[in-house]
MMTF fields as JSON, N, C-alpha, C and O atoms, coordinates in Angstrom:
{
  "mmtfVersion": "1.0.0",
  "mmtfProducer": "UNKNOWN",
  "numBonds": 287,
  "numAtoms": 288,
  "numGroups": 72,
  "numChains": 1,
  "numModels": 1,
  "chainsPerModel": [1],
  "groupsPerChain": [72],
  "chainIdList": ["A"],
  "bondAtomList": [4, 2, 8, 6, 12, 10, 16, 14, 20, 18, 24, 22, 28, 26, 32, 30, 36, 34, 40, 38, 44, 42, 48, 46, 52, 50, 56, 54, 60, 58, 64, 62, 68, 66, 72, 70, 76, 74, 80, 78, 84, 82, 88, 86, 92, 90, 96, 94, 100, 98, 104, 102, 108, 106, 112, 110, 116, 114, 120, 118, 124, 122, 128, 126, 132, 130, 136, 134, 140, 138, 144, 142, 148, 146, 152, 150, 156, 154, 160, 158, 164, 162, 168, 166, 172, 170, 176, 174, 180, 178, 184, 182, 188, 186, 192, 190, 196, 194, 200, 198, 204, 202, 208, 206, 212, 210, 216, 214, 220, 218, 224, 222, 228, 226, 232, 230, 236, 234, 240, 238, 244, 242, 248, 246, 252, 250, 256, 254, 260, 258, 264, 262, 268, 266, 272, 270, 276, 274, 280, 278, 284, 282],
  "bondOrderList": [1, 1, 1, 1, 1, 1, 1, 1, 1, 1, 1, 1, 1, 1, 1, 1, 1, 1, 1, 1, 1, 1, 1, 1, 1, 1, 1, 1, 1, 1, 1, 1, 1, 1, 1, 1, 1, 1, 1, 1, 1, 1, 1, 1, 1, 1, 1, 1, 1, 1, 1, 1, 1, 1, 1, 1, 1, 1, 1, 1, 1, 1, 1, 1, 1, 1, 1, 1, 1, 1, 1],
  "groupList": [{"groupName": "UNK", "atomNameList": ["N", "CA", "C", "O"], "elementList": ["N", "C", "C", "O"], "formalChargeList": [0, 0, 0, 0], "bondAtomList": [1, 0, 2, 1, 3, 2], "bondOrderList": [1, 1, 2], "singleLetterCode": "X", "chemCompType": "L-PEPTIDE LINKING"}],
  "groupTypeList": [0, 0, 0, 0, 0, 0, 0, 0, 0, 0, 0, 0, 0, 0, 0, 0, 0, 0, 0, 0, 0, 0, 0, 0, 0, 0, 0, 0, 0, 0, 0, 0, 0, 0, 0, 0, 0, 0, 0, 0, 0, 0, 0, 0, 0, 0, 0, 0, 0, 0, 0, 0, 0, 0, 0, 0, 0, 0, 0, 0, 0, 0, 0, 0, 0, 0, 0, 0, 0, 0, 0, 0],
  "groupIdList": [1, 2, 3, 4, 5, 6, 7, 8, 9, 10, 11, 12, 13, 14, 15, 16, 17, 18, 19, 20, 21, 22, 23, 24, 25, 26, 27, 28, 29, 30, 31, 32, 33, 34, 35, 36, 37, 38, 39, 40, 41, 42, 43, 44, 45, 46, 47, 48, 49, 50, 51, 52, 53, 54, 55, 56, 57, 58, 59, 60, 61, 62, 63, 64, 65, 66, 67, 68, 69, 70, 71, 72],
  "secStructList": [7, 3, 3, 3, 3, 3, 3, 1, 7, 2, 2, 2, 2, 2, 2, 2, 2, 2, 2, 2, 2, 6, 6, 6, 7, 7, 3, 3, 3, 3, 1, 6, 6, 7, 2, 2, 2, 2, 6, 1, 1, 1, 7, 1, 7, 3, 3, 3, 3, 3, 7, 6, 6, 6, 2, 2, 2, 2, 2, 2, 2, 2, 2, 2, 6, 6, 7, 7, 7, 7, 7, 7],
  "xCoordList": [-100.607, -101.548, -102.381, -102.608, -102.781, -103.573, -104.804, -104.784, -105.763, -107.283, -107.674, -108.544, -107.183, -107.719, -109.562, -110.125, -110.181, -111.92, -112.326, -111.617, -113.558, -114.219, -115.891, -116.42, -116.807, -117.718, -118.973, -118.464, -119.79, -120.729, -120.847, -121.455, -120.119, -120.153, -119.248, -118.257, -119.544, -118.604, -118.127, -116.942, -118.824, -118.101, -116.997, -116.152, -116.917, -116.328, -115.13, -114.314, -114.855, -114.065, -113.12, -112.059, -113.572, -113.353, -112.724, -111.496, -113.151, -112.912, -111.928, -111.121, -111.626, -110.586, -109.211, -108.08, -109.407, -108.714, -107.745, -106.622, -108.415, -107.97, -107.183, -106.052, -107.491, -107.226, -105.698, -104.812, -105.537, -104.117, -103.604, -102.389, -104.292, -103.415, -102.257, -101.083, -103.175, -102.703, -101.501, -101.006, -101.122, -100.396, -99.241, -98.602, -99.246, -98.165, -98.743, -97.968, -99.891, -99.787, -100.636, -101.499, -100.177, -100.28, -101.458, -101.123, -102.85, -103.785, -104.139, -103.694, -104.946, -105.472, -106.735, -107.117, -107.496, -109.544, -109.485, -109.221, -109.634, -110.781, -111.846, -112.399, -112.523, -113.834, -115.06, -116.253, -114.41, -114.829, -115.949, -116.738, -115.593, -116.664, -116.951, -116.819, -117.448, -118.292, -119.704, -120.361, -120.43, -121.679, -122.109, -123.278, -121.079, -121.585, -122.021, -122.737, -121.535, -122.17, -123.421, -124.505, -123.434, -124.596, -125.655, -126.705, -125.398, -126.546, -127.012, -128.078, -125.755, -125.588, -126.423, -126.638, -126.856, -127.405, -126.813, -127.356, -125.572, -125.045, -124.666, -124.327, -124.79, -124.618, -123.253, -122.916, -122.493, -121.176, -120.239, -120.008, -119.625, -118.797, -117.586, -117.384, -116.897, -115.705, -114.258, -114.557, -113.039, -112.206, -111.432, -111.341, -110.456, -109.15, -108.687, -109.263, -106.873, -105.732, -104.879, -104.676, -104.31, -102.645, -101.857, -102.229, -100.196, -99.247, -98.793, -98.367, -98.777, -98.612, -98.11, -98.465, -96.857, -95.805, -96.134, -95.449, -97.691, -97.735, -99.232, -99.598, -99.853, -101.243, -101.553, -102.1, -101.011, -100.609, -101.076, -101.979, -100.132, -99.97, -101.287, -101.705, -102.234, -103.064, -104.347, -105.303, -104.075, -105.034, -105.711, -106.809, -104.521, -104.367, -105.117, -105.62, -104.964, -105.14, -106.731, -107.583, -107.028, -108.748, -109.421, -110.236, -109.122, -109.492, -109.674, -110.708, -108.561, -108.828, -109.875, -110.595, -110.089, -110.97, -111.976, -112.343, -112.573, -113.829, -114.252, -115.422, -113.178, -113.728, -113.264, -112.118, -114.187, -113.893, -113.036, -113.53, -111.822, -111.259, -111.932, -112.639, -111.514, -111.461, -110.842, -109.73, -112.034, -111.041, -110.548, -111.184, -109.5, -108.931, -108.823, -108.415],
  "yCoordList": [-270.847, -271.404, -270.266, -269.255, -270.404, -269.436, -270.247, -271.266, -269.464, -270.116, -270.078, -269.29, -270.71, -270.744, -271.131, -270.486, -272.136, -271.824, -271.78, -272.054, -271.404, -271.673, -272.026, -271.097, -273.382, -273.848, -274.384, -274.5, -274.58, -275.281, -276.644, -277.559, -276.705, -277.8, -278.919, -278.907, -279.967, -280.759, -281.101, -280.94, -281.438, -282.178, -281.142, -281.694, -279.582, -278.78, -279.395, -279.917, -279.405, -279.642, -280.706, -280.531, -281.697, -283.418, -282.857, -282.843, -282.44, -282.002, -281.398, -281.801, -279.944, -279.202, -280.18, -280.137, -280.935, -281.232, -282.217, -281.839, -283.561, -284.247, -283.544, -283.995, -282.561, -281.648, -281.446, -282.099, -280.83, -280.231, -280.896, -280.717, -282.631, -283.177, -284.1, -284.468, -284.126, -284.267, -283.763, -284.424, -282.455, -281.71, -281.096, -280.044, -282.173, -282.403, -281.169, -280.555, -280.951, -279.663, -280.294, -281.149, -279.756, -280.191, -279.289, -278.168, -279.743, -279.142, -279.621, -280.721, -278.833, -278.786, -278.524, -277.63, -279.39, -279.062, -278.607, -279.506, -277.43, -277.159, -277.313, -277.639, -276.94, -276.823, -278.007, -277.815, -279.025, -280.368, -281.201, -282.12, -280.398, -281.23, -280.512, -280.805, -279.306, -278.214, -278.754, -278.423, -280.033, -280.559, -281.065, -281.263, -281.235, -282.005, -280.734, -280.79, -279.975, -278.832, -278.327, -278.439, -277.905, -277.276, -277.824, -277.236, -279.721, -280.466, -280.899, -281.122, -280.931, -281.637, -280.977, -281.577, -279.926, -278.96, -278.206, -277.414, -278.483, -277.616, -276.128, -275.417, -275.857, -273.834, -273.138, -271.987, -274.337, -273.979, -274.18, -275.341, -273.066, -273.474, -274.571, -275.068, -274.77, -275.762, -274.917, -274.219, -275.121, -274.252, -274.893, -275.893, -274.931, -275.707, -274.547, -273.459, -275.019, -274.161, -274.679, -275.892, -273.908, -274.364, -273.402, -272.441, -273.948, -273.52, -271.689, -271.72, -270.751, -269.8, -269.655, -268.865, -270.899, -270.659, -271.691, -271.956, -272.287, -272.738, -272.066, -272.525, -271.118, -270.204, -270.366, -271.232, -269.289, -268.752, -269.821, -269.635, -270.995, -272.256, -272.774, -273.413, -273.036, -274.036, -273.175, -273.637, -271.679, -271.269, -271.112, -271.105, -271.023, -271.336, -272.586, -272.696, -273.393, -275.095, -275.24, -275.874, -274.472, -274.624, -273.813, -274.425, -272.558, -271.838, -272.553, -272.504, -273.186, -273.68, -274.593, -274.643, -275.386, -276.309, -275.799, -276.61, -274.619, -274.204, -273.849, -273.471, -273.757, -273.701, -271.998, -271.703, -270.873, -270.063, -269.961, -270.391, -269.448, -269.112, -268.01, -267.141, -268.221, -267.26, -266.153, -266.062, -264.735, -263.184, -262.857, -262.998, -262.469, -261.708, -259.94, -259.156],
  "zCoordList": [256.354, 255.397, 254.803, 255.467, 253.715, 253.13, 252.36, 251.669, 252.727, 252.513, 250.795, 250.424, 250.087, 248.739, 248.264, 247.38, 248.951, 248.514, 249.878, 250.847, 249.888, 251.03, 250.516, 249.906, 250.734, 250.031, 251.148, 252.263, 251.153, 251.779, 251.267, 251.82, 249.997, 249.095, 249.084, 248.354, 249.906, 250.171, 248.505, 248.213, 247.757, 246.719, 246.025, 245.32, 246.166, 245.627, 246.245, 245.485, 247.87, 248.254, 247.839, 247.239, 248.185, 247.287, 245.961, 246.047, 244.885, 243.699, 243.528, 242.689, 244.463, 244.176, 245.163, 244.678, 246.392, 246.796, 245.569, 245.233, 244.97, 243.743, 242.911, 242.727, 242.367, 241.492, 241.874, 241.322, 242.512, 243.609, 243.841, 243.759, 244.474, 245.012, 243.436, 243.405, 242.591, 241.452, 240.513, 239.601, 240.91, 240.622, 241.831, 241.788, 242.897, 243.759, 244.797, 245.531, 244.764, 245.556, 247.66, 247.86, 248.314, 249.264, 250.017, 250.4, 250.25, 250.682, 252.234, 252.562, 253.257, 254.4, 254.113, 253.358, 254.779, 255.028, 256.187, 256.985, 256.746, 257.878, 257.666, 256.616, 259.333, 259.359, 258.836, 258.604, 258.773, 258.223, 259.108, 258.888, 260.19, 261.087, 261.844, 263.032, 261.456, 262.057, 262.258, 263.246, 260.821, 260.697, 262.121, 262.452, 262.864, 264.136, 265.243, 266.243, 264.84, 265.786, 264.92, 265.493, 263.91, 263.312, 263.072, 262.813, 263.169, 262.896, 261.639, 261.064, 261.428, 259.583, 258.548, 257.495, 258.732, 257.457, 256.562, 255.791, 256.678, 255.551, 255.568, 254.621, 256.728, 256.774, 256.837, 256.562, 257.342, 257.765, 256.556, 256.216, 255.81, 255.235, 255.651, 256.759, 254.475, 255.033, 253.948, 252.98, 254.284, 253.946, 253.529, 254.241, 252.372, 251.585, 252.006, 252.018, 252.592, 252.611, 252.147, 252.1, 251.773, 250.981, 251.631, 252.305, 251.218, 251.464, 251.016, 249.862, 251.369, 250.901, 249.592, 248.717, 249.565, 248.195, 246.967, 245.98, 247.453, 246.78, 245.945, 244.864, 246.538, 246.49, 244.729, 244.046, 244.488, 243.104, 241.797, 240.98, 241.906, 240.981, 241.923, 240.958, 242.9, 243.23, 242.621, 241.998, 243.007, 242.164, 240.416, 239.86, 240.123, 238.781, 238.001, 236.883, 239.024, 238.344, 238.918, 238.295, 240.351, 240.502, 239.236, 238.547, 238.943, 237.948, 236.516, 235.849, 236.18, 234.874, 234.86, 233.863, 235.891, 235.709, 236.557, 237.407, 236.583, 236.957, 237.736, 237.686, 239.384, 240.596, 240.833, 240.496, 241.426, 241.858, 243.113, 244.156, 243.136, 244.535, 245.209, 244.7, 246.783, 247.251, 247.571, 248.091, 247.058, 247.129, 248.522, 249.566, 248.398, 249.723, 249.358, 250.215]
}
């Protein structure tokens, strides 16, 4: 898997997940329920992964519609 955003922002998540899943692309959330350890404040990022072979084209399609990926 390769980590395409990483957000504190749940709705980014929600958003880019739609997005992808829209365009056949097959995404993973980590870190989704880290809130239960940190105490629901928000500090912990949360992570979209995709398929390696699919990186490239998922990035492409967060980009156009506004969402920064994450640099490696």
């Amino acid at each position: 898997m390769k980590e395409l955003l990483r957000t504190t922002d749940p709705t980014i998540i929600a958003f880019a997940t739609a997005l992808l899943d829209g365009e056949g692309i097959t995404t993973f959330a980590i870190d989704v329920h880290m809130s239960t350890l940190e105490g629901s404040i928000g500090i912990l990022p949360r992570r979209l992964m995709v398929h390696p072979d699919d990186a490239i084209r998922a990035e492409r399609v967060l980009r156009d519609n506004g969402i920064e990926c994450t640099e490696e």
